[in-house]
N, CA, C and O of each residue as an XYZ file, in Angstrom:
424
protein
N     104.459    118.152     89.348
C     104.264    118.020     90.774
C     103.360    116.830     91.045
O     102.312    116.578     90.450
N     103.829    116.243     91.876
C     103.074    114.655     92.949
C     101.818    115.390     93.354
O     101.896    116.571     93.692
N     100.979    114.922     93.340
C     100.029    115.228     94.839
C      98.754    113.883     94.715
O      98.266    113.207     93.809
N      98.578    114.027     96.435
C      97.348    112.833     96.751
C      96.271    113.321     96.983
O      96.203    114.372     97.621
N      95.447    112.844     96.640
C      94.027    113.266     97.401
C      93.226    112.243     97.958
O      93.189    111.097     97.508
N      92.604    112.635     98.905
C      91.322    111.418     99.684
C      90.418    111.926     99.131
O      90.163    113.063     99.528
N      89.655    111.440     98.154
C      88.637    111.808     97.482
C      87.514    111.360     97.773
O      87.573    110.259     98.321
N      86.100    111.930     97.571
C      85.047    111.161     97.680
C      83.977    111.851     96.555
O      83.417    112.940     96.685
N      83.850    110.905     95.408
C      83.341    111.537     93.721
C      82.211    112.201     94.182
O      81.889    113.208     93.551
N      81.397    111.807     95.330
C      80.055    112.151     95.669
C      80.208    113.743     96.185
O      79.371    114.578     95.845
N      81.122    114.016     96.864
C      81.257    115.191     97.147
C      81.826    116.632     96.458
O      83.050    116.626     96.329
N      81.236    117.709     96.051
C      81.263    118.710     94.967
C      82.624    119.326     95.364
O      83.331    119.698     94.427
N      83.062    119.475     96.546
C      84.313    120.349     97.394
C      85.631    119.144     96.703
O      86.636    119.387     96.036
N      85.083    117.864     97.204
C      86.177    117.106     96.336
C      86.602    117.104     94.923
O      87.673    117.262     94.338
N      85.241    116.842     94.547
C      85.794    117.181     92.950
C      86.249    118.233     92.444
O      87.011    118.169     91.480
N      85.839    119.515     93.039
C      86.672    120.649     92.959
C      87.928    121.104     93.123
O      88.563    121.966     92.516
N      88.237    120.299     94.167
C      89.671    120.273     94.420
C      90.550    119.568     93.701
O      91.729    119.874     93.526
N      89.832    118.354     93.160
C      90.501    117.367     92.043
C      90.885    118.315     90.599
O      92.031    118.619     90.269
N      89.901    118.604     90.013
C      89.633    119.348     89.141
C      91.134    120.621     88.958
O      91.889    120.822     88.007
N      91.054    121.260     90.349
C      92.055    122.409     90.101
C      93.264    121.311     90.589
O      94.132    122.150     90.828
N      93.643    120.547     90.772
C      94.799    119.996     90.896
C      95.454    119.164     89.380
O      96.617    118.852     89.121
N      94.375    119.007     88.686
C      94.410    118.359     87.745
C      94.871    119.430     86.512
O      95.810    119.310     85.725
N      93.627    120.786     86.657
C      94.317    121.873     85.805
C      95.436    122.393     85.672
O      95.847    122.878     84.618
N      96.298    122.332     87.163
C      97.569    122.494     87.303
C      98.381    121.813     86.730
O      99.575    122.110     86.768
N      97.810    120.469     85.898
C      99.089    119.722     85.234
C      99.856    118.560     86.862
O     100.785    117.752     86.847
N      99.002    118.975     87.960
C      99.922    117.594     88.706
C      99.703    116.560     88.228
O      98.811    116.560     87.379
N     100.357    115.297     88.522
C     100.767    113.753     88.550
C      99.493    113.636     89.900
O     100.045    113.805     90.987
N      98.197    113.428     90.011
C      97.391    113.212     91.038
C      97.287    111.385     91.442
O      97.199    110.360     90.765
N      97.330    111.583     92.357
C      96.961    110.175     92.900
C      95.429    110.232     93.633
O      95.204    110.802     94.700
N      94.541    109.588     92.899
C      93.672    109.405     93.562
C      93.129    108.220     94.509
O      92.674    107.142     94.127
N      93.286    108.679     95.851
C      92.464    107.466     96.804
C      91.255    107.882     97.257
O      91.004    108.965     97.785
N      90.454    106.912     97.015
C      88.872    107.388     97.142
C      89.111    106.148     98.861
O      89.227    104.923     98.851
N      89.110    106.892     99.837
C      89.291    106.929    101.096
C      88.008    105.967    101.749
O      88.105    105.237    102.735
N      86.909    106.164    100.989
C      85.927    105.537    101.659
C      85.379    104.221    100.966
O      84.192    103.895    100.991
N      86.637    103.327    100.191
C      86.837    102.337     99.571
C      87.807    101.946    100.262
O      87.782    100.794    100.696
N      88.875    102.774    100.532
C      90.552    101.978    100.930
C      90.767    103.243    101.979
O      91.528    104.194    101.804
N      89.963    103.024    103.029
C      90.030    104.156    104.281
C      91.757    103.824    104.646
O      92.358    102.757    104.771
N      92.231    105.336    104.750
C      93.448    105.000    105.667
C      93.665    104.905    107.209
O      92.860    105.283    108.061
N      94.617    104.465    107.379
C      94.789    103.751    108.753
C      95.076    104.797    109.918
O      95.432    105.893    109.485
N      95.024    104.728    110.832
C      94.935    105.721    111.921
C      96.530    106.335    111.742
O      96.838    107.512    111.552
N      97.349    105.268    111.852
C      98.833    106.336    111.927
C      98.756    106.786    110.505
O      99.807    107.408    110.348
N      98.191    106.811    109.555
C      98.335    107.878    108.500
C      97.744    108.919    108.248
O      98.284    109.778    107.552
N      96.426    109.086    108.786
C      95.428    109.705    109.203
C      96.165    110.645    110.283
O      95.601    111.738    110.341
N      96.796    110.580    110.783
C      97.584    110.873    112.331
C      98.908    111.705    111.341
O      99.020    112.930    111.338
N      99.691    110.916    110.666
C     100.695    111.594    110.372
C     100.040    112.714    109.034
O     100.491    113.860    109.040
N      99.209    112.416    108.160
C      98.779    113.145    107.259
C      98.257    114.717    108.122
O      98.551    115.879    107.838
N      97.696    114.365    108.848
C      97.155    115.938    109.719
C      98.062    116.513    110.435
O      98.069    117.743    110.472
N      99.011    115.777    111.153
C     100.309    116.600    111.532
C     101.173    117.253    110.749
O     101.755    118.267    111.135
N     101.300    116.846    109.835
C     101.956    117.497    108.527
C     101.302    119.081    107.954
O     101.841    120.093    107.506
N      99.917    118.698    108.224
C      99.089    119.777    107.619
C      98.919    120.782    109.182
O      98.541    121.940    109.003
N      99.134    120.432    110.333
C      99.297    121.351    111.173
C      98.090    121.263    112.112
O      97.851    121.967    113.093
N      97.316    120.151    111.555
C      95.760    120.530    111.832
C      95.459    119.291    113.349
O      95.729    118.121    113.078
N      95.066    119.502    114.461
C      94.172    118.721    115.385
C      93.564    117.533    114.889
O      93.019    117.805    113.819
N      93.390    116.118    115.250
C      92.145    115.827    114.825
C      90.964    116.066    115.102
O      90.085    115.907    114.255
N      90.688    116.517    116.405
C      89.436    116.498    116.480
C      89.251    117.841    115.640
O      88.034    118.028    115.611
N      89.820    118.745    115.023
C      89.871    119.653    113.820
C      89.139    119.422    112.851
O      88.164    119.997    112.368
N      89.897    118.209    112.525
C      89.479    117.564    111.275
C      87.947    116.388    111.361
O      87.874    115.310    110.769
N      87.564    116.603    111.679
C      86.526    115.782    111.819
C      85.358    116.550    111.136
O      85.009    117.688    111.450
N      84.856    115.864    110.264
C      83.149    116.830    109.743
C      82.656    117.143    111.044
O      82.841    116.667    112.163
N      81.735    118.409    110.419
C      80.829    118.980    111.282
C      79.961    118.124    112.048
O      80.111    118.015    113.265
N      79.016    117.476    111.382
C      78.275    116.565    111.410
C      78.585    115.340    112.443
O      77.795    114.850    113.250
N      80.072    114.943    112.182
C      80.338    113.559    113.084
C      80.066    113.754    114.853
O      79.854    114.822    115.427
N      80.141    112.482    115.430
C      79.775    112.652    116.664
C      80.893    113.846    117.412
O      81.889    114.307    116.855
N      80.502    114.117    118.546
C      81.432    114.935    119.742
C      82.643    113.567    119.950
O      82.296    112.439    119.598
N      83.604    113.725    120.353
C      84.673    113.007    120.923
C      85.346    114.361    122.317
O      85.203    115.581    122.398
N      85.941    113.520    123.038
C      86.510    113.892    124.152
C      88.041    114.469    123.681
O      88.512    115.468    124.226
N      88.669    113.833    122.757
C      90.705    114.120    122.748
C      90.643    113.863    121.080
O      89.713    113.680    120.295
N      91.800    113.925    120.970
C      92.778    113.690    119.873
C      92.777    112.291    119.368
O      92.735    111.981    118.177
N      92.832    111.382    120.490
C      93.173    109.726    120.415
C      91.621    109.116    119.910
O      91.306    108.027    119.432
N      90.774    110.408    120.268
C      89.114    109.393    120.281
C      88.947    109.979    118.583
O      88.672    109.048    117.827
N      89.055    111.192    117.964
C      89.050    111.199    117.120
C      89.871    110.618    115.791
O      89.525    110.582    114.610
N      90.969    110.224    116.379
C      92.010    109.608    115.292
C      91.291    108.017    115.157
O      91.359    107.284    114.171
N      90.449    107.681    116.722
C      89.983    106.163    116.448
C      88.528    106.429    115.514
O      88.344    105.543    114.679
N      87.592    107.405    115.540
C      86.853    107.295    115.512
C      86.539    107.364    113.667
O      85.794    106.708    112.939
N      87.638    108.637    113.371
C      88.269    108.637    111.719
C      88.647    106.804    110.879
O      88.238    106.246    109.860
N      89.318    106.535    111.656
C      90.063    104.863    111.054
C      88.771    103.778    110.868
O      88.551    102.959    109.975
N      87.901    104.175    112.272
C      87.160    103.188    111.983
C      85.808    103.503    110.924
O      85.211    102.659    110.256
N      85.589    104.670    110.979
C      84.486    105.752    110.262
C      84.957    106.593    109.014
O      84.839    107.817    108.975
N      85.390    105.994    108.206
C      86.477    107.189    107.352
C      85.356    108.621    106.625
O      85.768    109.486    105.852
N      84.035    108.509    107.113
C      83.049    109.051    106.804
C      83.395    110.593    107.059
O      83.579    111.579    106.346
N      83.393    110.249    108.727
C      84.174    111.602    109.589
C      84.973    112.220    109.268
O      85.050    113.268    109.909
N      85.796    112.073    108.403
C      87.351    113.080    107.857
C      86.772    113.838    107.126
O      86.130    113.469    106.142
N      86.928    115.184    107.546
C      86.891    116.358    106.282
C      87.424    115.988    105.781
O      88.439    115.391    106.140
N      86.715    116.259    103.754
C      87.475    116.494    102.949
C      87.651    117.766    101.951
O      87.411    118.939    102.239
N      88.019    117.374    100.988
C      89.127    116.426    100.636
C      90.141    117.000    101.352
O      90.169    118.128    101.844
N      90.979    116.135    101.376
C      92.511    116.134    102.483
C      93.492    115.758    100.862
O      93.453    114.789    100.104
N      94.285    117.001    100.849
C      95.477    116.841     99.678
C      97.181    117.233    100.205
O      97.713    118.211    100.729
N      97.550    116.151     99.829
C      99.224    116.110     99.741
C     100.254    116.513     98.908
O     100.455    115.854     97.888
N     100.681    117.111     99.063
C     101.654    117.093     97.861
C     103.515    117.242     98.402
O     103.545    117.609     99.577
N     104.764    117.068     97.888
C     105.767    117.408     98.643
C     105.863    119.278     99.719
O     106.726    119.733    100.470
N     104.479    119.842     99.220
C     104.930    121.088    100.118
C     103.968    121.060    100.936
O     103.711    122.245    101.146
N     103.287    120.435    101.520
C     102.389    120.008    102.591
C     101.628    118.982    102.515
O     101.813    117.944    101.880
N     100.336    119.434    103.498
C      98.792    118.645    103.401
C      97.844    120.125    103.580
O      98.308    121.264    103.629
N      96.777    119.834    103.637
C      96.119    120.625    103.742
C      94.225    119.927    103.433
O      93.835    119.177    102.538
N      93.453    120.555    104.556
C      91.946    119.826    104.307
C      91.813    120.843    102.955
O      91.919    122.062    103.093
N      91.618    120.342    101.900
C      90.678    121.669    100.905
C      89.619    122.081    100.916
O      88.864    121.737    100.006
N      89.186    122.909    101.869
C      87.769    123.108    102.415
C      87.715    124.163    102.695
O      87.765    124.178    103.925
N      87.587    125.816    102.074
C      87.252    125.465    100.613
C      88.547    124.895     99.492
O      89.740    124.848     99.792
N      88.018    124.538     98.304
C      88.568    123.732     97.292
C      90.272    125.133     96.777
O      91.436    124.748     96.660
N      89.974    126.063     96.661
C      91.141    126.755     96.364
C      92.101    126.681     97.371
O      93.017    127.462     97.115
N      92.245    126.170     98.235
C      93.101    126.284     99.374
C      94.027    125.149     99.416
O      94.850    124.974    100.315
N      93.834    124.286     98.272
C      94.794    123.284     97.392
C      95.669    123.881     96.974
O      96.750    123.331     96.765
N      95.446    125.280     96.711
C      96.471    126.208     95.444
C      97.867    126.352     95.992
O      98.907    126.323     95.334
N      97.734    126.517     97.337
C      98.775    126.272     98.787
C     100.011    125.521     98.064
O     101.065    126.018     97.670
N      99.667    124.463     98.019
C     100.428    123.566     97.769
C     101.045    123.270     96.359
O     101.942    122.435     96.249
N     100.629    123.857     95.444
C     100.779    123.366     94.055
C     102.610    124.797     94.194
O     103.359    124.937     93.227
């Protein structure tokens, strides 16, 4: 099995999620997101896939936004703001937060 992840090494939930994706034997692609942030329409199509709002997806922490459009800008330009890790694979997306909720998909 394929799967992507937006990773960030610094974060324990990420590597956790790496970790059990990796035990599974997937083919992982790792993009460390806050090196090669993705772009708003992927960011946009990656969370529609997974079912999820953006302003959903936004860390706790990041500022308030008003809509959907302020958070999808505020993600592209801030890739800080995206919960993670965010994993792909052909049977969805999904934020892994917590880290077993990758298992979804495998």
């Amino acid at each position: 099995m394929k799967a992507t992840i937006w990773h960030n090494p610094r974060c324990s939930k990420s590597r956790d999620a790496l970790a059990i994706l990796r035990d599974a034997g997937a083919d992982v692609t790792v993009v460390e997101y806050m090196k090669a942030p993705p772009s708003r329409a992927e960011i946009a199509r990656v969370l529609a896939r997974a079912g999820i709002a953006p302003v959903a997806a936004l860390r706790a922490d990041a500022p308030a936004v008003a809509d959907d459009a302020a958070a999808l800008a505020m993600m592209a330009r801030d890739p800080s703001t995206i919960e993670r890790p965010v994993v792909e694979t052909e049977k969805g997306a999904v934020i892994a937060r917590p880290p077993h909720l990758v298992r979804d998909l495998l």
